[in-house]
KOLBA-119308 format. One record per residue (C-alpha): residue number from 1; residue in three letters; x, z, y. Coordinates in steps of 0.25 Angstrom, whole numbers, plus 5000, padded with zeros to 4 digits. Layout:
[NUM 'ALA' [X Z Y]],
...
END
This chain:
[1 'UNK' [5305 4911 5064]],
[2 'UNK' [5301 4905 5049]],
[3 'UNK' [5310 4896 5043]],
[4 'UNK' [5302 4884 5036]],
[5 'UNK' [5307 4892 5021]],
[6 'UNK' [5301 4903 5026]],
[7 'UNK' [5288 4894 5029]],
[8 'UNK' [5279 4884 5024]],
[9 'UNK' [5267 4878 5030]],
[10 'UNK' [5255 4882 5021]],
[11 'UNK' [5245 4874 5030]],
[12 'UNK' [5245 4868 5043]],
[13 'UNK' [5250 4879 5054]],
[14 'UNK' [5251 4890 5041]],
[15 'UNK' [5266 4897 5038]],
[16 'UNK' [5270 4905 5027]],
[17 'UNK' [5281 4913 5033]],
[18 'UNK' [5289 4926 5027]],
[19 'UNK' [5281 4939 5031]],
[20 'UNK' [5285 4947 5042]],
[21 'UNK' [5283 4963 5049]],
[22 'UNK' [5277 4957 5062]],
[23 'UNK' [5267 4949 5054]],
[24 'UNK' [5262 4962 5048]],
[25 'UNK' [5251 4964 5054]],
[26 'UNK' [5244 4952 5054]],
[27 'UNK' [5247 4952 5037]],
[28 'UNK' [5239 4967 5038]],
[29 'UNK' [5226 4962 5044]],
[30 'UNK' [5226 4952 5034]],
[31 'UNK' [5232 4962 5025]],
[32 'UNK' [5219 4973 5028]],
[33 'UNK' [5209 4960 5027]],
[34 'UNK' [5212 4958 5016]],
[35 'UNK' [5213 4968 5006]],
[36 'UNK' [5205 4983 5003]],
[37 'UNK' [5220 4990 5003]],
[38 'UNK' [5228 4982 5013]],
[39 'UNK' [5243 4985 5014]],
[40 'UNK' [5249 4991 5024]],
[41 'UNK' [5259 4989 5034]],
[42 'UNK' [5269 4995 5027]],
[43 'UNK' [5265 4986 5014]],
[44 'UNK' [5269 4974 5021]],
[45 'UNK' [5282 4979 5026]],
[46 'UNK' [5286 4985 5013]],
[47 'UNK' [5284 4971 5007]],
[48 'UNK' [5291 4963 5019]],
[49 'UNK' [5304 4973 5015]],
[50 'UNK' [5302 4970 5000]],
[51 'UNK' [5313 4961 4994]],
[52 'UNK' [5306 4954 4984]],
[53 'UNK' [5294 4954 4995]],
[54 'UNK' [5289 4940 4998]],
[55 'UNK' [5280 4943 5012]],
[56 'UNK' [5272 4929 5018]],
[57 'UNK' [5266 4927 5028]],
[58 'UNK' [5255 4915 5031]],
[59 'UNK' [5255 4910 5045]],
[60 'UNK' [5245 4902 5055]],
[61 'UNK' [5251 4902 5070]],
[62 'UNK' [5257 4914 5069]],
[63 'UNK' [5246 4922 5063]],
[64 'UNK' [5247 4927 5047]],
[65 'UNK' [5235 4923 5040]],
[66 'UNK' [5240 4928 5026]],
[67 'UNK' [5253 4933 5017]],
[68 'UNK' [5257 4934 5004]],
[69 'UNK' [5267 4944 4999]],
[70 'UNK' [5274 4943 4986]],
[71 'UNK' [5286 4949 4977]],
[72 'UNK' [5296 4939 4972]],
[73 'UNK' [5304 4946 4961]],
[74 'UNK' [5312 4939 4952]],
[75 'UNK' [5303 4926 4948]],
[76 'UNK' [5289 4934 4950]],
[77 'UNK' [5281 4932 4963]],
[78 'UNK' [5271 4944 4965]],
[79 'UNK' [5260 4942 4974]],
[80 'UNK' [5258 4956 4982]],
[81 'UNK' [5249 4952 4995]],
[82 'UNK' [5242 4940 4998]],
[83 'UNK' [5232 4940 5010]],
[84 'UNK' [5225 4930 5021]],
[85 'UNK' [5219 4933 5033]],
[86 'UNK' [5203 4933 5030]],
[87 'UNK' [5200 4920 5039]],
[88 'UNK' [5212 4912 5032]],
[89 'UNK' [5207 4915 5018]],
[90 'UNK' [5204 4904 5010]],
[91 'UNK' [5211 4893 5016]],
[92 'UNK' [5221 4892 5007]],
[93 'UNK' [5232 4901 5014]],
[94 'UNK' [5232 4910 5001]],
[95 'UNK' [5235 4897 4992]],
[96 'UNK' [5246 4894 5002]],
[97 'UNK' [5253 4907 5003]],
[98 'UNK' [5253 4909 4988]],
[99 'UNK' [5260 4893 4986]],
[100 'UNK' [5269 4897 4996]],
[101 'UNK' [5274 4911 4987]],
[102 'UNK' [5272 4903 4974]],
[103 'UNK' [5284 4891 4979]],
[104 'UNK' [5290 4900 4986]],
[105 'UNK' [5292 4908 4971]],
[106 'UNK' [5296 4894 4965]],
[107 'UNK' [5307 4892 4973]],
[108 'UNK' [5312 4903 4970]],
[109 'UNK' [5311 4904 4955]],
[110 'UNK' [5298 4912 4954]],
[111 'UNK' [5290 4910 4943]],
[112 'UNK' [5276 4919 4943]],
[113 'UNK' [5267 4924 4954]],
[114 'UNK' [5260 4937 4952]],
[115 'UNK' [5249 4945 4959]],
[116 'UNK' [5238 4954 4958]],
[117 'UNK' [5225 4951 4965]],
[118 'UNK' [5211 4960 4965]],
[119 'UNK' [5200 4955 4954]],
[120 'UNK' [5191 4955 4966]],
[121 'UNK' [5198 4947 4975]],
[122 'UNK' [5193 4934 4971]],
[123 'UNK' [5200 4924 4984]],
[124 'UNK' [5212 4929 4979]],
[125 'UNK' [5210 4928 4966]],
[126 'UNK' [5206 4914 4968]],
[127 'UNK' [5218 4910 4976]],
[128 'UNK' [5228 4916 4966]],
[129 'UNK' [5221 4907 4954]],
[130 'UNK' [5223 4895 4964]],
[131 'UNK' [5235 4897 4964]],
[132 'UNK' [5239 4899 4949]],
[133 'UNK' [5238 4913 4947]],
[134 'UNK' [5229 4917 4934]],
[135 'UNK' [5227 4931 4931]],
[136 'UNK' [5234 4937 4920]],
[137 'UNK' [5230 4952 4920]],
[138 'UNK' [5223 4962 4928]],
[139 'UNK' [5225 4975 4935]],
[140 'UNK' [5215 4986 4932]],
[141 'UNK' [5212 4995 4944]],
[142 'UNK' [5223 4988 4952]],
[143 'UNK' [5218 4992 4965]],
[144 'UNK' [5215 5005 4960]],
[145 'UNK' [5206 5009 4975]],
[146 'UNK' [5196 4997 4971]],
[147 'UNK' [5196 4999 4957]],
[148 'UNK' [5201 4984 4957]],
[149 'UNK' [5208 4977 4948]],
[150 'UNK' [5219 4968 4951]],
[151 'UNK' [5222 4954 4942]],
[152 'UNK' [5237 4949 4939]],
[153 'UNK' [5238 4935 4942]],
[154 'UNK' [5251 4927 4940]],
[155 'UNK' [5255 4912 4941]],
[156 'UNK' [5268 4905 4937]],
[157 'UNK' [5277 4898 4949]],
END
């Protein structure tokens, strides 16, 4: 059972709730819809036994529809692994996840955001500017398979 700390309603019958083993396998189909190099299995549970491992879960009626899973070291937040399931996209879950994190961090003294995000990708892209995030540096050959680079994008708390 989720305390109401634990939880918040993001939008009518819509829960961000702390990440956990048995919701594993729905986070890896969205996981493997999502991305060209997916993380395994064994990825997720590292994270989920990972102190300074933030792991979040976004849930409709029981069913995940998205996570987000960051560090939180010292006053830094750093942005790991965001994904929605392909037919929730675009309705502002990813907005709703990511003001969860950032008040989350302000309530407890964080101060900056970081992440990563492909050049090509440009939904999220456009989510993180939405946000607040601007790009202050680039990655070259980040994702060394694709030959893609990867931007560094920040915001203050």
């Amino acid at each position: 059972m989720t305390s109401t700390i634990d939880q918040i309603a993001s939008q009518e019958r819509v829960v961000v709730e702390h990440m956990r083993e048995s919701d594993l396998d729905q986070v890896l189909l969205i996981e493997q819809a999502s991305y060209p190099r997916p993380w395994t299995r064994n990825g997720f549970k590292t994270e989920l036994e990972r102190s300074c491992a933030i792991n979040l879960v976004l849930c409709e009626m029981d069913q995940v529809v998205g996570y987000l899973i960051f560090w939180a070291i010292r006053e830094e937040i750093y942005i790991l692994n965001l994904a929605l399931r392909p037919d929730r996209r675009r309705q502002g879950l990813g907005r709703n996840l990511l003001e969860y994190m950032f008040d989350w961090g302000r309530k407890r003294g964080m101060r900056r955001a970081f992440l990563e995000v492909r050049v090509m990708n440009q939904a999220a892209r456009k989510l993180y500017e939405k946000t607040g995030f601007v790009m202050t540096g680039r990655r070259k050959n980040y994702y060394a398979e694709e030959k893609e680079d990867a931007l560094l994008m920040a915001r203050n708390l």
